[in-house]
C-alpha positions as CSV (number, residue, x, y, z in Angstrom):
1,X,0.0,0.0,0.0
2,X,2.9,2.3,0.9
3,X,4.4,2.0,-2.5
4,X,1.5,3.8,-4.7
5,X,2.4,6.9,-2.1
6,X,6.5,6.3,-2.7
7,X,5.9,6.7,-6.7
8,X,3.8,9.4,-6.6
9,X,6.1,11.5,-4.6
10,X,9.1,9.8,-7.3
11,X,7.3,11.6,-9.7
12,X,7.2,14.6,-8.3
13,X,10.6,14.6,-7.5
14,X,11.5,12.8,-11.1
15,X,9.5,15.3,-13.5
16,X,10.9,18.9,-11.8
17,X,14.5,17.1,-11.9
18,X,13.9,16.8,-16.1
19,X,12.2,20.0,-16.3
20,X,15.5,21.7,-14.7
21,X,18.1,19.4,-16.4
22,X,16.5,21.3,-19.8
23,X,16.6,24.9,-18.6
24,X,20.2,24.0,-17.5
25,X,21.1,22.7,-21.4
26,X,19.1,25.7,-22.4
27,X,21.3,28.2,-20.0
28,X,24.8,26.2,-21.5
29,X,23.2,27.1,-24.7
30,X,22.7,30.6,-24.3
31,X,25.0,32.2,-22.0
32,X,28.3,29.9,-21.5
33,X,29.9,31.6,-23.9
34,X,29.0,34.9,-23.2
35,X,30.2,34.3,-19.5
36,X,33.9,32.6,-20.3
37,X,34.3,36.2,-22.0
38,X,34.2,37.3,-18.7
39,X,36.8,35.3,-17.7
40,X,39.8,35.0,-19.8
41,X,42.6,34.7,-17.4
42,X,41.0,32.0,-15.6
43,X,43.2,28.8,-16.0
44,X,40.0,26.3,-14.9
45,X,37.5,28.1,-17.4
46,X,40.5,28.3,-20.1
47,X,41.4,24.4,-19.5
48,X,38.2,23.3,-19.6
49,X,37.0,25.4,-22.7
50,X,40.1,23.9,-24.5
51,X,39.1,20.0,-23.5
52,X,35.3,20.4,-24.1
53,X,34.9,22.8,-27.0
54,X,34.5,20.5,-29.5
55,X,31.8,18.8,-27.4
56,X,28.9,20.6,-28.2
57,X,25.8,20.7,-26.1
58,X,26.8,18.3,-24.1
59,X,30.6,20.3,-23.9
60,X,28.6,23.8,-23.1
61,X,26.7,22.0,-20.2
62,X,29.9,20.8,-18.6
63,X,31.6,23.6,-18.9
64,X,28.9,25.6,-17.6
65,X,28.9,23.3,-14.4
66,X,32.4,23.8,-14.2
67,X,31.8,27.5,-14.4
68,X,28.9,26.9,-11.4
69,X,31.3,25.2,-9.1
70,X,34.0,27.4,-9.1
71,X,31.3,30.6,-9.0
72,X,29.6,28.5,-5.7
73,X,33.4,28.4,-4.0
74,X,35.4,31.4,-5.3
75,X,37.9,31.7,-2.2
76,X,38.7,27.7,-2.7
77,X,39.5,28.5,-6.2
78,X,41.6,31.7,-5.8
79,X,43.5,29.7,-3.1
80,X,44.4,26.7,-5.3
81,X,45.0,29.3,-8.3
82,X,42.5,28.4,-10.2
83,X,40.7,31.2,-10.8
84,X,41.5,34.6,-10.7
85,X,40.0,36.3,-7.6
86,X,39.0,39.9,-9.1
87,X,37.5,38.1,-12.7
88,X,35.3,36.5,-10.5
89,X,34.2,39.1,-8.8
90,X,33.9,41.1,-12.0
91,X,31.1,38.7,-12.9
92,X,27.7,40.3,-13.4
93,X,25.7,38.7,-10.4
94,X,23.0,37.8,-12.7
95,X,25.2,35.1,-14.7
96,X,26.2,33.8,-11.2
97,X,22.7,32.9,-10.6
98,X,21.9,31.6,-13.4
99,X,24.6,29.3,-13.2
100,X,24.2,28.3,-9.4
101,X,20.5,28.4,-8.9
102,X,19.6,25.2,-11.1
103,X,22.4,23.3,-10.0
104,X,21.7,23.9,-6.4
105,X,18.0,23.0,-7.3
106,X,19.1,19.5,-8.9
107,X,21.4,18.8,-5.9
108,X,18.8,19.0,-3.5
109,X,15.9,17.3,-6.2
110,X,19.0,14.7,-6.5
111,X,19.0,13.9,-2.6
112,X,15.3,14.4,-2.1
113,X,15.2,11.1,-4.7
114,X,18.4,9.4,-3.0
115,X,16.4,9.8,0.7
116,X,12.9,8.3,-0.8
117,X,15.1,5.6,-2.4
118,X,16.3,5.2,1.3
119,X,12.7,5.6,2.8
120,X,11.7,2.9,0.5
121,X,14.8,0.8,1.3
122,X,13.7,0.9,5.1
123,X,10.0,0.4,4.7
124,X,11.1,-2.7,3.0
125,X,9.7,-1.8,-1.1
């Protein structure tokens, strides 16, 4: 009886998770390019434009989560020279955003389905 319940709540955690994973391959479409021009002397954005350029969509999308992480942790990056402090800083706030907010929202979509799997686990489906 508990597993109708469990599915239902998978699907509401399954169908926002898609939804997002497209505006995120839309955003890499639109902007990743536009935002490593803000960053040229970045050695982590230039090293990872160089290894994925020729990857296309799927290429933009990584390197826009590469882009995300270092925007999330800036002072970890400056500190292992990865990125250069002031660029950063230079970055129009509304690219950070746009980069950070849907990965933040498929991290925790991510866990919310990792803890029902664990829910489900424990009641025994």
């Amino acid at each position: 009886m508990t597993d109708v319940p469990i599915g239902l709540i998978g699907i509401f955690i399954i169908l926002p998770l898609i939804v997002n994973l497209i505006v995120i391959a839309v955003i890499a479409y639109k902007y990743v390019d536009v935002i490593e021009g803000y960053l040229p002397n970045c050695s982590a954005v230039s090293t990872i434009k160089e290894a994925w350029s020729g990857g296309g969509l799927l290429g933009k999308v990584i390197r826009g989560g590469m882009i995300a992480i270092v925007a999330m942790m800036p002072n970890v990056s400056a500190r292992r020279g990865v990125i250069d402090k002031d660029e950063m800083s230079r970055l129009p706030a509304f690219y950070k955003r746009v980069l950070v907010v849907p990965m933040l929202i498929n991290f925790f979509l991510f866990a919310a389905l990792m803890g029902l799997r664990f829910a489900g686990y424990l009641l025994g489906l």
